[in-house]
ZAMARGU-4260 file (C-alpha; in steps of 0.2 Angstrom, whole numbers, plus 5000, padded with zeros to 4 digits):
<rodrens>
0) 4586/5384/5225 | 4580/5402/5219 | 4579/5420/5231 | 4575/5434/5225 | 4586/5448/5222
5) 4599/5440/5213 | 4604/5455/5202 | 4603/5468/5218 | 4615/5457/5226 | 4631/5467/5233
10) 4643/5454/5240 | 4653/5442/5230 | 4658/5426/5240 | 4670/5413/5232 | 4672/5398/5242
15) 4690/5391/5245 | 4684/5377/5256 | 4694/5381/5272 | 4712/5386/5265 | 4721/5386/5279
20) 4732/5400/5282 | 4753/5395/5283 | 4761/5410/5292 | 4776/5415/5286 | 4781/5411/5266
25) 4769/5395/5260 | 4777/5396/5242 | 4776/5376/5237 | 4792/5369/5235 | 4796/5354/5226
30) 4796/5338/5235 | 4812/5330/5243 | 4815/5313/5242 | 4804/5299/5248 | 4807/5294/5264
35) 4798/5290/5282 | 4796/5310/5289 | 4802/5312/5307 | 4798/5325/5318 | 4794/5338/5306
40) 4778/5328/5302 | 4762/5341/5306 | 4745/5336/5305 | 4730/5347/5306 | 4710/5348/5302
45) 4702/5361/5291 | 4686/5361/5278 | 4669/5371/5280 | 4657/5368/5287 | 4664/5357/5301
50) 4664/5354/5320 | 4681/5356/5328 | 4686/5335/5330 | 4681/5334/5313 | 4688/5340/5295
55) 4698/5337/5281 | 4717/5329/5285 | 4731/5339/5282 | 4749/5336/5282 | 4765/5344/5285
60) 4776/5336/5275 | 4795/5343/5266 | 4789/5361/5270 | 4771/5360/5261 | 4756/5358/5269
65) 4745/5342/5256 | 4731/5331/5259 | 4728/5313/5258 | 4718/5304/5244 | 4701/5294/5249
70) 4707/5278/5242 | 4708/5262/5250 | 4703/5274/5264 | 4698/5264/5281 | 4693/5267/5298
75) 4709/5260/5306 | 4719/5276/5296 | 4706/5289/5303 | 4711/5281/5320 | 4729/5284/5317
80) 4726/5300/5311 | 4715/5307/5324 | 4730/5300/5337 | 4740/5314/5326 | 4728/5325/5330
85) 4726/5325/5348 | 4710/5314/5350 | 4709/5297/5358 | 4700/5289/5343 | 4690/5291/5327
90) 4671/5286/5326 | 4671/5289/5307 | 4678/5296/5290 | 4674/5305/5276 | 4678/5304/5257
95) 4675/5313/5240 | 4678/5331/5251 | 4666/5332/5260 | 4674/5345/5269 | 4678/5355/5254
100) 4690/5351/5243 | 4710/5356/5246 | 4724/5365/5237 | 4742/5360/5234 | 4749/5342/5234
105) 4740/5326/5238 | 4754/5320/5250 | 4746/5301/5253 | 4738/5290/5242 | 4733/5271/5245
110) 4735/5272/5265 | 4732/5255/5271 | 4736/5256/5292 | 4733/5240/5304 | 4725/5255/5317
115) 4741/5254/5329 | 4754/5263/5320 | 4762/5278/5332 | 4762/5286/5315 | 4754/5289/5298
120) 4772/5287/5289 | 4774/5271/5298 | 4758/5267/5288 | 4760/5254/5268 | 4757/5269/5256
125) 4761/5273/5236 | 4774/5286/5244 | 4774/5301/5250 | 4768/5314/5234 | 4765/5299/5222
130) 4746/5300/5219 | 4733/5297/5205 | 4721/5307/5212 | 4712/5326/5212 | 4706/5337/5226
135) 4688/5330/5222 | 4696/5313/5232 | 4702/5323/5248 | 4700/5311/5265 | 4695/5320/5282
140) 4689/5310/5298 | 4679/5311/5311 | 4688/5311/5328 | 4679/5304/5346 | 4676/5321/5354
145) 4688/5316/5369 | 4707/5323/5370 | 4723/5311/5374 | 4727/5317/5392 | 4740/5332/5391
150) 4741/5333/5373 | 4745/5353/5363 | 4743/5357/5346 | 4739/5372/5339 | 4733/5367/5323
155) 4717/5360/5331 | 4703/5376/5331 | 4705/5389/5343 | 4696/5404/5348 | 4705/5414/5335
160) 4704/5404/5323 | 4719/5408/5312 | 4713/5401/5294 | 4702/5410/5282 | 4688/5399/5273
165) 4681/5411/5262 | 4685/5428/5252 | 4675/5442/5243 | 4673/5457/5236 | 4664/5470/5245
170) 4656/5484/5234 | 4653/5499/5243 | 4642/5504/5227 | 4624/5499/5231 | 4610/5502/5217
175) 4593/5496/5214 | 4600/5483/5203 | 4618/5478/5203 | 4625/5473/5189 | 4637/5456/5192
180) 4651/5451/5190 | 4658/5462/5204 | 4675/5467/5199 | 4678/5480/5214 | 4676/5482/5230
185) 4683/5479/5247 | 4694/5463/5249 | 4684/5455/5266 | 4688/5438/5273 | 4678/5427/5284
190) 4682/5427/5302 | 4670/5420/5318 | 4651/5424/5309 | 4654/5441/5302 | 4669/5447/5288
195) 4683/5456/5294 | 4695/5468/5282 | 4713/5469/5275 | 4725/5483/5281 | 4733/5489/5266
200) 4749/5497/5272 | 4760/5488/5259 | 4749/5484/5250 | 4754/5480/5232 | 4748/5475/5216
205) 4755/5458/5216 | 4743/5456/5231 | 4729/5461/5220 | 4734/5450/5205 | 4731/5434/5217
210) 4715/5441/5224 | 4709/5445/5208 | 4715/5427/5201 | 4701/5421/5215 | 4688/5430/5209
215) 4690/5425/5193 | 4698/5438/5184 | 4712/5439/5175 | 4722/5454/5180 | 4721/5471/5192
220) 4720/5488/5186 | 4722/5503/5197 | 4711/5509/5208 | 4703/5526/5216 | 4707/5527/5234
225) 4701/5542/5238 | 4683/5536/5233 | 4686/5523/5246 | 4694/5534/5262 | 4677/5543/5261
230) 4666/5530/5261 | 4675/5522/5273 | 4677/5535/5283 | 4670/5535/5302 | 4654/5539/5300
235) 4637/5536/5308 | 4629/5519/5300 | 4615/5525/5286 | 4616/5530/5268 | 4626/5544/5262
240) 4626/5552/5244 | 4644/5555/5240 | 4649/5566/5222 | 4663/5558/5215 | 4662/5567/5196
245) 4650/5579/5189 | 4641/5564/5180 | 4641/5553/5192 | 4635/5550/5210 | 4635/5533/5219
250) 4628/5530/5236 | 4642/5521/5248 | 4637/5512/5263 | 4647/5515/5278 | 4651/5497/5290
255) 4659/5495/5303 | 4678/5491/5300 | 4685/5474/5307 | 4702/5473/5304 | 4710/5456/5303
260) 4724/5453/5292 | 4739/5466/5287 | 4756/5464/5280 | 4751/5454/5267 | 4765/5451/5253
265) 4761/5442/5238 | 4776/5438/5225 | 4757/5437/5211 | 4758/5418/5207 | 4749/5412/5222
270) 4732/5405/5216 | 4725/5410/5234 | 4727/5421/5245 | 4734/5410/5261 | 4748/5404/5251
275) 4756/5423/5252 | 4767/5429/5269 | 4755/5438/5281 | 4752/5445/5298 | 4733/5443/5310
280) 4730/5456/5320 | 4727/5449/5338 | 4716/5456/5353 | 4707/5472/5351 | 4707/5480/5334
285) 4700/5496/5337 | 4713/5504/5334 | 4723/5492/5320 | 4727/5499/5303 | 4729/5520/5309
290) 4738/5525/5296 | 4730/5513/5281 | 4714/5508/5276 | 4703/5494/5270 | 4712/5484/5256
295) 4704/5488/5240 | 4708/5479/5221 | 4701/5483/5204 | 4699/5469/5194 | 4699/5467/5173
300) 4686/5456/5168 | 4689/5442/5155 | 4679/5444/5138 | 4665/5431/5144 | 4662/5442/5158
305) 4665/5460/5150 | 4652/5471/5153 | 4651/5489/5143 | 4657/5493/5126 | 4672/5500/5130
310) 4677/5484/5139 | 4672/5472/5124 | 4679/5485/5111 | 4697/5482/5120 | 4694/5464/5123
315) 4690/5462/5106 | 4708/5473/5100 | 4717/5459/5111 | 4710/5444/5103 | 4713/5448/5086
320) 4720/5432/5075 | 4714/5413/5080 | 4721/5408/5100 | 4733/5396/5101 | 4726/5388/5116
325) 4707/5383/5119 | 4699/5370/5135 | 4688/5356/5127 | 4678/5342/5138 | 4671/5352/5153
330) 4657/5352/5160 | 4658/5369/5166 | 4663/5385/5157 | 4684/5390/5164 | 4686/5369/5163
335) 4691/5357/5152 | 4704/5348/5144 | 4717/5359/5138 | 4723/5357/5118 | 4735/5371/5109
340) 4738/5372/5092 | 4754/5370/5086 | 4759/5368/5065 | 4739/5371/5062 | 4734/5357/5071
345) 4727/5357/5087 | 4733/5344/5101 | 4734/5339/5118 | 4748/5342/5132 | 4755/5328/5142
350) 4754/5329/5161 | 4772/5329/5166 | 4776/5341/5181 | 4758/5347/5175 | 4755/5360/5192
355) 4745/5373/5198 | 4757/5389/5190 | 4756/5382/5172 | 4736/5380/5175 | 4735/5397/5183
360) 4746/5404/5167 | 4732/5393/5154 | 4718/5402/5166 | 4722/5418/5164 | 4728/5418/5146
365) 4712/5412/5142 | 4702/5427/5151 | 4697/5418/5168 | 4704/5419/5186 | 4719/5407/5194
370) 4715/5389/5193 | 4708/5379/5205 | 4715/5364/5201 | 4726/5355/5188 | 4720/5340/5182
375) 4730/5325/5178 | 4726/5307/5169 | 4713/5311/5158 | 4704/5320/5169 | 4694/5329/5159
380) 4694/5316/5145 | 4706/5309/5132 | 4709/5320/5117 | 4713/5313/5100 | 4729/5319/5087
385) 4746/5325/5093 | 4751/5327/5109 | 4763/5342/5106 | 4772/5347/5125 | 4776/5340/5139
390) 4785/5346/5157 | 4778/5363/5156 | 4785/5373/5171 | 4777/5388/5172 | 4784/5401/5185
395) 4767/5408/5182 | 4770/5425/5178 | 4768/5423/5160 | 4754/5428/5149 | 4756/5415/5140
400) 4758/5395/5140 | 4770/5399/5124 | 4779/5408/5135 | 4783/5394/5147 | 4798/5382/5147
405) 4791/5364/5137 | 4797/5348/5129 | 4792/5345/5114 | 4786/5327/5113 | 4789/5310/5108
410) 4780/5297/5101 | 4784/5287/5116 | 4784/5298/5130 | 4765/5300/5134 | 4750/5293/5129
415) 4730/5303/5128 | 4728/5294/5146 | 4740/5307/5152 | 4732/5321/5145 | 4732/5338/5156
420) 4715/5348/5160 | 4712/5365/5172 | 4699/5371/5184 | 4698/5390/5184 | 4691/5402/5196
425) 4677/5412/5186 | 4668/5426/5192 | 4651/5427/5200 | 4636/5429/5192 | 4620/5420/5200
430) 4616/5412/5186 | 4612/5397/5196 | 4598/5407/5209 | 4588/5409/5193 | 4584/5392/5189
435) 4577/5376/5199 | 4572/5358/5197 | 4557/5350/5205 | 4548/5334/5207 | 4565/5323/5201
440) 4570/5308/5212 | 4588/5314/5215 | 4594/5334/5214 | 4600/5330/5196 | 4584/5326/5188
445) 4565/5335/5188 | 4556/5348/5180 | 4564/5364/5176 | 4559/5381/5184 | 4565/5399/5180
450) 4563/5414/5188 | 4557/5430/5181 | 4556/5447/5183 | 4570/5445/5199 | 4575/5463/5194
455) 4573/5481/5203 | 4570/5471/5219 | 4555/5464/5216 | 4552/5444/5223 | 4555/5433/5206
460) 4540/5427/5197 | 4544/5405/5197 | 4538/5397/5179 | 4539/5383/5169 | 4548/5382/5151
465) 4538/5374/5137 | 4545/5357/5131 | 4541/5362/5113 | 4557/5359/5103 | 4567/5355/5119
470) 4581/5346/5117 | 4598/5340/5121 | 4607/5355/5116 | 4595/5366/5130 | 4596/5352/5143
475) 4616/5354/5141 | 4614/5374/5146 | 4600/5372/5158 | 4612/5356/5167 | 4629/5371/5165
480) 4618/5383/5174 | 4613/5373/5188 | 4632/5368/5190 | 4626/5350/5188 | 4637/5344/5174
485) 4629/5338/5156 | 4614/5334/5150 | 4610/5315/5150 | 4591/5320/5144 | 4581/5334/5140
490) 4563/5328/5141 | 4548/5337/5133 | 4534/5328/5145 | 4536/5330/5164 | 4520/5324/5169
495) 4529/5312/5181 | 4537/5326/5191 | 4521/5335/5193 | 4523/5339/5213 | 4527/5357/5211
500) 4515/5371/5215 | 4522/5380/5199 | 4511/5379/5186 | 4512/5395/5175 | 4522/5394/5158
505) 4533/5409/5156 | 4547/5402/5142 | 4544/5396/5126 | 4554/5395/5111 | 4570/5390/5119
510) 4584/5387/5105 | 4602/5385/5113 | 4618/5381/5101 | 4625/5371/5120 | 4639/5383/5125
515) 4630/5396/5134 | 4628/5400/5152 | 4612/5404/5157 | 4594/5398/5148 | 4591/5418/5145
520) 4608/5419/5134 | 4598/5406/5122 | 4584/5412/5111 | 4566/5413/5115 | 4550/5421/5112
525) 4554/5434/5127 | 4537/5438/5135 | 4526/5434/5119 | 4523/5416/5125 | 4520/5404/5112
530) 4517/5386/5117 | 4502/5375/5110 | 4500/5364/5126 | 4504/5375/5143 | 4496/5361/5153
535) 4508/5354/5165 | 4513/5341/5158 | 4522/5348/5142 | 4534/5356/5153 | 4551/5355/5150
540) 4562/5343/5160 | 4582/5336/5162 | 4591/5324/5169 | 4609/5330/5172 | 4624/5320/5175
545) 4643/5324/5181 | 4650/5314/5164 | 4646/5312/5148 | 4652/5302/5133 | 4662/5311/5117
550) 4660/5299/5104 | 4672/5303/5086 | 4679/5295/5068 | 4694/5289/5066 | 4697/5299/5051
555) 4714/5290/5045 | 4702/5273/5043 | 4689/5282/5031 | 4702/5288/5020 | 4713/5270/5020
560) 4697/5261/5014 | 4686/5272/5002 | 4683/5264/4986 | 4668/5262/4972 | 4662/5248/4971
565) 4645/5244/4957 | 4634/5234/4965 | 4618/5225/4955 | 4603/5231/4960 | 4595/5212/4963
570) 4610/5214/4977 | 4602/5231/4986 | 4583/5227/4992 | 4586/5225/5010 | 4597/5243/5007
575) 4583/5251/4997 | 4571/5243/5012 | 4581/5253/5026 | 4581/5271/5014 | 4603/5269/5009
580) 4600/5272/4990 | 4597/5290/4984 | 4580/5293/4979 | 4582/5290/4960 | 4585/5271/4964
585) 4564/5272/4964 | 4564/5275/4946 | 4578/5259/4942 | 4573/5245/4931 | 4573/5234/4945
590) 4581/5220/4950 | 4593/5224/4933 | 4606/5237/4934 | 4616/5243/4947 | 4622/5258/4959
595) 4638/5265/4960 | 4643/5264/4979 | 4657/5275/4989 | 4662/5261/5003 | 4672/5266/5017
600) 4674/5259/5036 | 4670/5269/5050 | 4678/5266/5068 | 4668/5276/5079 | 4678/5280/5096
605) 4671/5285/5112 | 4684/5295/5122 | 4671/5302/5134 | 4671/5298/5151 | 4652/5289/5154
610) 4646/5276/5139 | 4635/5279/5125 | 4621/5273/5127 | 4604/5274/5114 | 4591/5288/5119
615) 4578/5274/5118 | 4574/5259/5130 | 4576/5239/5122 | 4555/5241/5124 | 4555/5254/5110
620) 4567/5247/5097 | 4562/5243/5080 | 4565/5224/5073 | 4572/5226/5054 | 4568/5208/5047
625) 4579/5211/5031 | 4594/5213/5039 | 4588/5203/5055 | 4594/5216/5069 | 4587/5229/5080
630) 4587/5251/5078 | 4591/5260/5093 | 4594/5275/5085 | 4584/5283/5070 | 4600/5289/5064
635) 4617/5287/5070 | 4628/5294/5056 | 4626/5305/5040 | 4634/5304/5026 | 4636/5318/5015
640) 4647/5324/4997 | 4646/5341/4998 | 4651/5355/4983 | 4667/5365/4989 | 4653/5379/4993
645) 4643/5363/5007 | 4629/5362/4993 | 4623/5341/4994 | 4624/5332/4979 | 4622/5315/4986
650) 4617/5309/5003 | 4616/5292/5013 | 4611/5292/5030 | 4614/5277/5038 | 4602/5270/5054
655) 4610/5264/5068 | 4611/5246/5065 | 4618/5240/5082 | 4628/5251/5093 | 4641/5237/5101
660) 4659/5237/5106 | 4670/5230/5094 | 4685/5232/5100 | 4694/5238/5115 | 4706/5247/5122
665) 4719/5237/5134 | 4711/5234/5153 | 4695/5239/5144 | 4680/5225/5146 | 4667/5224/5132
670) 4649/5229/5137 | 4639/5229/5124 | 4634/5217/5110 | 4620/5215/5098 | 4617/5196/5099
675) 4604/5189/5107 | 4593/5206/5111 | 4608/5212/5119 | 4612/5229/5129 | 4616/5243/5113
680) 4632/5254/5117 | 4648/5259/5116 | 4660/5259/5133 | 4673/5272/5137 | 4688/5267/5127
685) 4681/5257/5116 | 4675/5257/5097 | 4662/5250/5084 | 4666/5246/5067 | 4655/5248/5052
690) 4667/5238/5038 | 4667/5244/5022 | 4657/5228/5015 | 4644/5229/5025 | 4624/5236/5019
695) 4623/5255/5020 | 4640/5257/5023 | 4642/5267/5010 | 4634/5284/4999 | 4627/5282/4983
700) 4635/5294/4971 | 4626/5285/4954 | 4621/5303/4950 | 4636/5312/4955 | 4645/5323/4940
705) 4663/5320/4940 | 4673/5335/4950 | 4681/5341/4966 | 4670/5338/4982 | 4671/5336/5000
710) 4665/5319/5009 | 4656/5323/5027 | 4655/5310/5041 | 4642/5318/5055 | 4640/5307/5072
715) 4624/5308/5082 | 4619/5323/5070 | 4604/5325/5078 | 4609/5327/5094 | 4599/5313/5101
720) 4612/5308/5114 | 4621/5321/5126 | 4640/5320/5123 | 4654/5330/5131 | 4658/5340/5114
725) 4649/5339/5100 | 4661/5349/5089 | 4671/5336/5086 | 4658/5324/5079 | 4660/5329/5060
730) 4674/5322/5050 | 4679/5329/5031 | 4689/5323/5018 | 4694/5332/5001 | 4690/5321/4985
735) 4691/5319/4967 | 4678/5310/4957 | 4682/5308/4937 | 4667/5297/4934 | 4679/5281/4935
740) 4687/5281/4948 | 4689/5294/4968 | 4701/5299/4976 | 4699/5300/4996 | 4714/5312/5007
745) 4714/5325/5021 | 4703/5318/5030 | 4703/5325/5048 | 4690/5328/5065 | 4680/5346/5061
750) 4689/5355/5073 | 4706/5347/5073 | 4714/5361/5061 | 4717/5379/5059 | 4705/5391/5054
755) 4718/5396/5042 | 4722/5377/5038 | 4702/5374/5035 | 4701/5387/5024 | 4714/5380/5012
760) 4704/5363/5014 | 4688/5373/5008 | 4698/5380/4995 | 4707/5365/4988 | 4706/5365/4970
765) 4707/5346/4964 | 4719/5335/4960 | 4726/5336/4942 | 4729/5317/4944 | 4732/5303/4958
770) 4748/5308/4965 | 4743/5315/4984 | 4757/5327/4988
</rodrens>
C-alpha cells in the first residue's frame, strides 16, 4: 500500500468519481411532479476507471442530471438501459459504485423492467426522485460492445472527452519535503492521460470557494499572482530559483501549459466544480488563454489541518466558546451524524429536504471542505434525546447552519430513523501510504506495518508495531488511517498472519485516546524501542470493519427505579461469590446482618449500526454455578458513587451475566438469548435489561456517609469491544443520600449536555429536602 516519498509529494488529487460536466448552468433544481418523462429523457455513462460501453447510469430527468439506485437491480434493466444508450444489449451490471459513486439526485430506485420496455420510465419503479438510498448504491451496466445500426448520441465517450474525473492542486513550490495538506497551487483537471489548466480570465473568488470546498478546505483567501506569471512564464523545462521576498526563496518548476477549460462561473455553493457554467477549449490550444493565465486559488485550512502558529492562533480566536454543532458516529474524520445543541442539550436533525447545500453549510462551518454527500435514514446511526430541526434549507452561503431556514420539531414529525448525517471533503494528507496490513485473509484484517523514516526523500523503512498494550482504542486509529472504517479487534498476537518479509520492530508504546488520524499523532516511545517480546509473533494486529455497534443507557429508567433496599447477608453469597459487595462485606458476621443496596435497572441500547457482540468465542466462557449462567465479558458495566470532586466512595462493578436481546424495536428480530448455551449479544435496535431485583444489580453503599454525590453508569469501560463512539457510554445522575433514605435525578448520557450545563451538574449543591425542582 506504502511508497515512498509521501511528504515530498507535490500534487494533491481528489477523486470525484467521473463528474460529468453539464454545459451551460447545472444548478440542481427541485424536482417537478412525478410523471412518465417524454422526450427530454437523456441517459449517459460516466465513472472512473471504465471502458466506453461500460459505466455508471445517468439520467436526465426535470433538468438535473441523477443516478439510479442498485436495488432490485436486474439484468433485464441494464438491457433496457444500454438500448438508451445506443448498444444492442447488456452482458452485465454493476452495483455498490463500482464506477465511483455520483453527485446529485438518485432519480430511480426499485427498477423492476420485463427487458422489453422502449423505455426506462415505462419501467415499475418507487417514482421518479423517491429513493432510500445513497451514492454508495449507484447502478452502472455493462453494454455488449456492438452499436444499434444508425444510432447518435453524444453523451457516449468521444475523443474529447468532455467530462472531468478528477481535480487537484498543483504547487509550483517544490522542496525536499513538502509539507501536506497543500492549500495552493494550480487548479489542473484530468484530461486524455496528462492534466490540463483553467484559464482564469474571469476568474472569481466564488470560483475558488467551490474548488477550495473540494479540496477540503473551508474558504479562499487571496492570492499572489504575480508569483505565479513568473513561474509560469514560457520557459525552458528545468529548475529556476526565483526571489519572491528578501527571506524567502522558492524553486518553481516550469510545465508545459495545456489549457482545457475557461469561462468558468461559479455562484460559490456548488460542491463541485462541474455543477458551475463553463466553456472547453476545442482543437489546438496553443494559443488559448493569451491574455490570462493558469487558474490559481489559495485556500484556508480548517483547524484539524492548520499548519503554523499563526494559523492555529487565529483558528483558535474563531473557536472561542463551546460550537453548537458537532458530527458523532463516523468512521472517518469530516463524517458522521450531525447533532447541534440547542437549550444545553445536544440533539439530532430530522432529514426532511436534508440536501447537499445544508450539508456543504455543516461542512464548512465545522472547518472541512463542501460535503460529499448528505446522508439520510440513519445513515450514520440513530442518535438518542431530542430531535430539535427539521426541513433545513440551506442556500449554502451561510456560515452557519443557525443561519439557515428550519422547523422546529414535533414530537410526531420524525423519528431517530430519520436522522441526518454528512460526508465532507477533507484535505490530503497521505496518512494512509504510511501504514499497511499483511498476512490477513481479506484487505480488512492482518498484521499492521508502518513506515518510517519516509522523509527528505529517502525510501521508507517498513516495521512492525509491538502488540504490547494494544488495544481497541489504537486498532480504531490504525483502521481510520487505512480508510477501513472501525476497529472490530485489535490483537496483540499475530503469529497467524506471519507471511510478511517484515520482521523489524520499530513502534512501541503505542497509547491512542481513538480520535486521531494517523498512529504517529498517538503516543509512543519514538525511537527508544521498548518491547519485551520483538519476535514476530507479538506484533500488533486489527481486523477492521465498515460498521460498528454504539451501545448506551437509558438514563430516564435508572432514575425511575433507584431505590435502597437492606438485604440479609444469608441472601448475598452467590453476590459475594461474583465480587458485587464492597470489600468490607469480608469482615461481616456472616450469614447475620445485612447490606445496604442502591438498586436500579439498566436498559442498555444498542443504536450502532453492526451488533454487539462479546470479544470472546462461546469456547472461552466462564460457567458461574451460583447463579447457573455463562461470562462473556469480564466486565460489562461499572458502577460508581463519586464525590462532587469524581473521588470513589463506593463501587460495584458488575460482570456481564448474559448479553441477550430483551426487547425490540418494531421490524426488529431477536438474535440473541442466553438459554441453552445460546449466541451472547445485543442486535441493532435492540435492548437488555438488567431489573432492579436482580443479583449485582446494584452498588453497595453500607459504608457510604450521608451527602451529595454523583452515581456513574460506565458501559464497556474497558474498551473490550469496538463501538462507533464511545463518549456516549457513561451516564451520571446527581444524588442525595441522608443515611435513610436517596434521592436519584438529572440523570442524563455523558455527552448529552452543555459544557456550561455539566458544569452546573458538577456543581449542584444538594437537595435541602425531596422536592426535585
Amino acid at each position: 500500500m506504502g511508497s515512498c516519498g509521501t511528504w515530498a509529494r507535490q500534487e494533491l488529487l481528489v477523486l470525484l468519481s467521473s463528474v460529468w460536466l453539464w454545459v451551460g448552468s447545472a444548478q440542481p433544481t427541485p424536482p417537478g411532479p412525478t410523471h412518465t418523462p417524454g422526450p427530454q429523457l437523456k441517459f449517459r455513462l460516466a465513472g472512473y476507471p471504465r471502458k466506453h460501453n461500460e459505466g455508471r447510469v445517468e439520467v436526465f430527468y426535470n433538468d438535473e442530471w441523477g443516478t439510479i439506485c442498485d436495488d432490485d437491480f436486474t439484468l433485464a434493466n441494464a438491457h433496457v438501459l444500454c438500448r438508451h444508450l445506443g448498444f444492442v444489449a447488456a452482458t452485465g451490471w454493476a452495483h455498490s459504485a463500482k464506477y465511483g459513486k455520483g453527485v446529485g439526485r438518485i432519480w430511480l430506485d426499485n427498477v423492476n423492467c420485463a427487458g422489453g420496455e422502449k423505455s426506462i420510465g415505462d419501467c415499475k419503479h418507487r417514482g421518479w426522485g423517491n429513493s432510500d438510498c445513497s451514492h454508495e448504491e449507484d447502478a452502472g451496466v455493462i453494454c455488449k460492445d456492438e452499436r444499434i445500426p444508425g444510432f447518435k448520441d453524444s453523451n457516449v465517450i468521444e475523443t474529447e472527452q468532455s467530462h472531468v474525473e478528477e481535480v487537484r492542486l498543483r504547487s509550483v513550490v517544490s522542496g525536499a519535503r513538502r509539507q501536506l495538506p497543500v492549500t495552493e497551487g494550480i487548479v489542473e483537471v484530468r484530461y486524455k492521460d496528462g492534466w490540463a489548466q483553467i484559464c482564469d480570465e474571469g476568474w472569481s473568488s466564488q470560483n475558488s470557494r467551490v474548488v477550495c470546498g473540494m479540496m477540503g478546505f473551508p474558504a479562499e483567501k487571496k492570492v499572489n499572482r504575480n508569483f505565479y506569471k513568473l513561474a509560469t512564464k514560457s520557459q525552458p523545462k528545468q529548475k529556476r530559483r526565483e526571489d519572491v521576498g528578501p527571506k524567502k526563496r522558492l524553486f518553481t518548476e516550469r510545465q508545459q501549459l495545456n489549457y482545457r477549460l475557461h469561462s468558468v462561473s461559479c455562484t460559490g455553493t456548488e460542491v463541485h466544480l462541474s455543477m458551475c457554467a463553463f466553456e472547453f477549449y476545442r482543437g489546438n490550444t496553443s494559443t488559448a488563454c493569451g491574455a490570462g493565465m493558469p487558474a490559481v486559488v489559495s485556500c484556508v485550512p480548517g483547524p484539524l489541518f492548520a499548519t503554523g502558529n499563526g494559523h492555529k492562533k487565529k483558528q483558535r480566536q474563531q473557536q472561542q466558546g463551546q460550537p453548537r454543532i458537532r458530527l458523532k458516529g463516523g468512521a472517518k474524520v469530516g463524517e458522521g451524524r450531525v447533532e447541534v445543541l440547542k437549550s444545553s442539550e445536544w440533539g439530532t436533525i430530522c432529514d426532511d429536504r436534508w440536501n447537499l447545500l445544508s450539508a456543504s453549510v455543516v461542512c464548512r462551518e465545522l472547518g472541512f471542505g463542501s460535503a460529499k454527500e448528505a446522508l439520510t435514514g440513519a445513515r450514520m446511526g440513530q442518535g438518542t434525546g431530542p430531535i430539535h430541526i427539521n426541513e433545513v434549507q440551506c442556500l449554502g452561503t451561510e456560515k452557519s447552519l443557525w443561519s439557515c431556514p428550519f422547523k422546529n420539531i414535533t414530537q410526531e414529525d420524525c423519528k431517530h430513523t430519520e436522522d441526518a448525517a454528512v460526508r465532507c471533503n477533507i484535505p490530503y494528507m497521505g496518512y494512509e501510504n504510511l501504514i499497511r496490513l499483511s498476512g490477513g485473509r481479506s484487505r480488512f484484517e492482518g498484521r499492521v506495518e508502518v513506515a518510517v523514516g519516509a522523509g527528505d526523500g529517502d525510501q521508507p523503512r517498513w516495521g512492525l508495531v509491538c502488540g504490547e498494550g494494544w488495544g481497541t482504542l489504537e486498532a480504531m486509529v490504525a483502521c481510520r488511517q487505512l480508510g477501513l472504517g472501525f476497529a472490530n479487534h485489535g490483537l496483540q498476537e499475530t503469529w497467524y498472519w506471519d507471511a510478511s518479509n517484515v520482521t523489524e520492530m520499530v513502534l512501541s508504546g503505542v497509547k491512542c485516546a481513538g480520535h486521531e488520524m494517523s498512529l504517529s499523532h498517538c503516543q509512543h516511545h519514538g525511537t527508544s524501542l521498548n518491547c519485551r517480546n520483538t519476535g514476530t509473533r507479538f506484533a500488533a494486529g486489527v481486523i477492521c470493519s465498515e460498521t460498528a455497534s454504539d451501545l448506551l443507557l437509558h438514563a430516564p429508567l435508572v432514575q425511575e427505579t433507584a431505590y435502597i433496599e437492606d438485604r440479609p447477608l444469608h441472601m448475598l453469597y452467590c453476590a459475594a461469590e461474583e465480587n458485587c459487595l464492597s470489600s468490607s462485606a469480608r469482615q461481616a458476621n456472616w450469614p447475620y446482618g445485612h447490606r445496604r443496596l442502591l438498586r436500579f435497572s439498566s436498559q442498555i441500547h444498542n443504536n450502532g449500526r453492526a451488533d454487539f457482540r462479546p470479544k470472546a468465542g462461546r469456547h472461552s466462557w466462564v460457567w458461574h454455578e451460583c447463579h447457573r449462567h455463562y461470562h462473556s465479558m469480564d466486565i460489562f458495566t461499572h458502577y460508581d458513587i463519586l464525590t462532587p470532586n469524581g473521588t470513589k466512595v463506593a463501587e460495584g462493578h458488575k460482570a456481564s451475566f448474559c448479553l441477550e436481546d430483551t426487547e425490540c424495536e418494531e421490524d426488529v428480530a431477536k438474535r440473541y438469548e442466553c438459554a441453552n448455551f445460546g449466541e451472547q449479544g445485543i442486535t441493532v435496535g435492540c435492548w437488555d435489561l438488567y431489573r432492579h431485583d436482580i443479583d449485582c444489580q446494584w452498588i453497595d453503599i453500607t459504608d457510604v456517609k450521608p451527602g451529595n454525590y454523583i452515581l456513574q453508569v460506565v458501559i464497556n469501560p474497558n474498551f473490550e469491544v469496538a463501538e462507533s463512539d464511545f463518549t456516549n457510554n457513561a451516564m451520571k445522575c446527581n444524588c442525595k443520600y441522608d443515611g435513610h433514605r436517596i434521592w436519584v435525578h438529572s440523570c442524563h448520557i455523558g455527552d448529552a449536555l452543555s459544557e456550561e450545563a455539566n458544569k452546573r451538574f458538577e456543581q449542584y449543591p444538594g437537595q435541602l429536602n425531596n422536592q426535585i425542582s
